[in-house]
C-alpha positions in Angstrom: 26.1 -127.6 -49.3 26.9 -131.0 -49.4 30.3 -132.6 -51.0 28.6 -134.6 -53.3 26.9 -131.5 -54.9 30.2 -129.1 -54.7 31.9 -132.0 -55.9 29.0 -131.8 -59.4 29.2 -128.4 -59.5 33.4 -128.0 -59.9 33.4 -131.1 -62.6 30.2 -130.1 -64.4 30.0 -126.3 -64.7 33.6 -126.3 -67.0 32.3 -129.0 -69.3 29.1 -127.7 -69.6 30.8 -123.9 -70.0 32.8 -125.7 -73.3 30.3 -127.1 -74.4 28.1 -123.8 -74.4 31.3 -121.6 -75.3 33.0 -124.3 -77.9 29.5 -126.2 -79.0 26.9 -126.0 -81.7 23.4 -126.2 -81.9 23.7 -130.2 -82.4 26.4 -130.6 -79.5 23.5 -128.8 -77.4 20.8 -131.0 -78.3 22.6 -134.1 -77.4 23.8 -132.2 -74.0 20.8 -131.5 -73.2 19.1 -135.0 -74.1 21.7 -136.4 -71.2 20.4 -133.9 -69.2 16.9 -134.4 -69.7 17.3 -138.2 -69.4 19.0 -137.8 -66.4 16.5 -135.6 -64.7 13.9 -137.9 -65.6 15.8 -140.4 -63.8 15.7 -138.4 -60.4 12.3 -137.4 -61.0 11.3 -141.1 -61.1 13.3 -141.8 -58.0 11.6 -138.9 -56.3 8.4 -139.9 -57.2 8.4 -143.5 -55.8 9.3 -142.5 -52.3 5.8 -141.3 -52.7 4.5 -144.8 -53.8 4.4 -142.8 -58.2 5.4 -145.4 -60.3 6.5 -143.0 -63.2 6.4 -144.9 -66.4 10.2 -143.2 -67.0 10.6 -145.1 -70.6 8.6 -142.5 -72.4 10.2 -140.1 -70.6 13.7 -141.2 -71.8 12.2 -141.4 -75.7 10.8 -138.0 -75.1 14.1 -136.8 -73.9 15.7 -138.6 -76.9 14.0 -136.4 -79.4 15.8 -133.5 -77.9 18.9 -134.5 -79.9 16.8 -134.3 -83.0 15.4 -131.1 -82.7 18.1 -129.6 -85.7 17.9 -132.6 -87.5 14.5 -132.2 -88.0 13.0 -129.8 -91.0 12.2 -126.5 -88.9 8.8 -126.3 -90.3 7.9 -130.0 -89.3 9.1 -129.7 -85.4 5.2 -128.5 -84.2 3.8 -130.8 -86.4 5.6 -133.4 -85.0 4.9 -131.9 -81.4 1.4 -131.9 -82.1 1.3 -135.3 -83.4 3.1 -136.9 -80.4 1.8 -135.6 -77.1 -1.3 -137.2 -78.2 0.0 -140.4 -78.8 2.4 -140.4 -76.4 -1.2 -140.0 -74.1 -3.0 -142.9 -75.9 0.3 -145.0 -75.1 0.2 -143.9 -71.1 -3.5 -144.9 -71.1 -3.0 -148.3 -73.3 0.0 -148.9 -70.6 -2.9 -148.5 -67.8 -5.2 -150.8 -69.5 -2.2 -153.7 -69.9 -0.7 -153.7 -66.5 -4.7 -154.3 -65.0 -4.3 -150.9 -63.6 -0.8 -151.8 -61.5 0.2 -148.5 -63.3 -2.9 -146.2 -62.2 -3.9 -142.8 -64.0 -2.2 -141.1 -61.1 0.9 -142.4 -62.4 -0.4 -141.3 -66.0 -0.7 -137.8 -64.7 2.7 -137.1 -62.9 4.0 -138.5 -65.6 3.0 -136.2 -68.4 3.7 -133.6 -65.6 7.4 -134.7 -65.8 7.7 -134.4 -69.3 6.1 -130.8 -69.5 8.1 -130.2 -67.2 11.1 -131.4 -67.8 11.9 -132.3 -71.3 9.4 -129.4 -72.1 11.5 -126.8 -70.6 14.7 -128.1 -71.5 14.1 -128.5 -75.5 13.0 -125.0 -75.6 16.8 -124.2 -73.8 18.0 -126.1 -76.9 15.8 -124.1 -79.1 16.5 -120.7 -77.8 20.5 -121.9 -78.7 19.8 -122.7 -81.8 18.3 -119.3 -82.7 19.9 -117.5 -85.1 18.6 -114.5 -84.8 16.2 -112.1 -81.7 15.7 -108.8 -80.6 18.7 -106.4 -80.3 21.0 -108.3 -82.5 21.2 -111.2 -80.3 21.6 -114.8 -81.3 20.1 -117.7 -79.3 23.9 -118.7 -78.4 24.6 -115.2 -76.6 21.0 -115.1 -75.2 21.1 -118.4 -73.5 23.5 -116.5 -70.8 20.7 -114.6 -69.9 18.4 -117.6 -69.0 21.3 -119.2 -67.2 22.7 -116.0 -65.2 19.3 -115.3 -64.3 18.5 -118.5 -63.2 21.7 -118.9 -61.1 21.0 -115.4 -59.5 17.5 -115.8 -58.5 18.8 -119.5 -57.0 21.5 -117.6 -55.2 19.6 -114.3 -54.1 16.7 -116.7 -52.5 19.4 -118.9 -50.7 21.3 -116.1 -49.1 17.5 -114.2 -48.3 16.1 -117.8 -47.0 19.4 -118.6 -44.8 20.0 -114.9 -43.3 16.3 -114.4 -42.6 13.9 -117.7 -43.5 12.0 -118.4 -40.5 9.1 -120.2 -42.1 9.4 -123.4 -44.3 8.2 -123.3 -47.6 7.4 -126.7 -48.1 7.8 -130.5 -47.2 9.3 -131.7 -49.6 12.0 -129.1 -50.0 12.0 -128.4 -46.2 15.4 -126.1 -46.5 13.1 -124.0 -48.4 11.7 -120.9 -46.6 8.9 -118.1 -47.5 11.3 -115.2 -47.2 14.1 -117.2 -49.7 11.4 -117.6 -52.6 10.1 -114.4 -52.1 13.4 -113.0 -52.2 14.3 -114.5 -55.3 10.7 -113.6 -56.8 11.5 -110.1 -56.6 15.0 -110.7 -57.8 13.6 -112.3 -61.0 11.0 -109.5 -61.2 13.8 -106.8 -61.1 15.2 -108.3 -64.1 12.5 -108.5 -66.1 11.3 -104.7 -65.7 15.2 -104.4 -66.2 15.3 -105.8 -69.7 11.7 -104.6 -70.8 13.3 -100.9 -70.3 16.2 -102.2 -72.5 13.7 -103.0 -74.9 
């Protein structure tokens, strides 16, 4: 583990503990607009290093609208959904016909991919949080442990799995990554699914 990333890790994980301990559901939106905009960021750097020019602007608006999420009336949030991933396509291809093609529909495509992916994935964490009320009692601020403990401990099963017994790389572009590390953390996460379902 490098120092830069030990040296995230001790000043990140407290503030983002307070924020999920001491926070609301607007405090989380924000958080995790930062964190979406910042991800985008990376993901845009990744991508040119493979000649992707991601057209990251939309992807910082998209991650903008994160911090709306409780702002908005609950009943208009898919509606507005629905409305935008359209248009936020018809913008991508009208950016492909100004540039003269510079920005090609590759770049379109990894694009959306990164918003899916990203900003996708993180405004549902911000709408699990916001959740007032689940299964067995819960609320969405006591279930959102559950995403992140299991998420840490699949991470940390597959490390330990990958660097005690990985012999075959997983992939080129993560090339620490080994079969028997994402295999082992497959079957971790699988344990604690069947383990909740029986709780259920």
């Amino acid at each position: 583990m490098s120092f830069k990333r030990l040296l995230t890790g001790i000043i990140g994980f407290p503030i983002v503990l307070a924020v999920l301990v001491l926070g609301n559901k607007y405090t989380i939106d924000i958080l995790m607009a930062v964190v979406s905009i910042f991800a985008i960021y990376e993901y845009s750097k990744c991508a040119k290093k493979k000649n992707i020019n991601i057209i990251s602007w939309i992807g910082y608006v998209a991650s903008l609208l994160i911090a709306l999420l409780h702002i908005l009336p609950k009943e208009l949030i898919l509606v507005i959904i629905a409305v935008l991933f359209p248009l936020m396509i018809f913008i991508l291809f009208l950016h492909v016909i100004i540039t003269e093609m510079k920005i090609s529909l590759k770049d379109m495509v990894y694009t959306l991919f990164g918003i899916a992916y990203i900003v996708g994935f993180l405004m549902f964490f911000a709408l699990l949080y916001g959740t007032e009320s689940l299964a067995w009692n819960l609320t969405g601020k006591i279930a959102i442990w559950y995403v992140i403990f299991s998420a840490w401990g699949t991470d940390t099963i597959a490390y330990l799995v990958g660097k005690n017994f990985g012999k075959h790389k997983f992939s080129k572009v993560s090339p620490n990554k080994t079969i028997e590390g994402c295999v082992g953390g497959t079957l971790r996460s699988s344990y604690c699914r069947k383990l909740t379902d029986s709780i259920s």
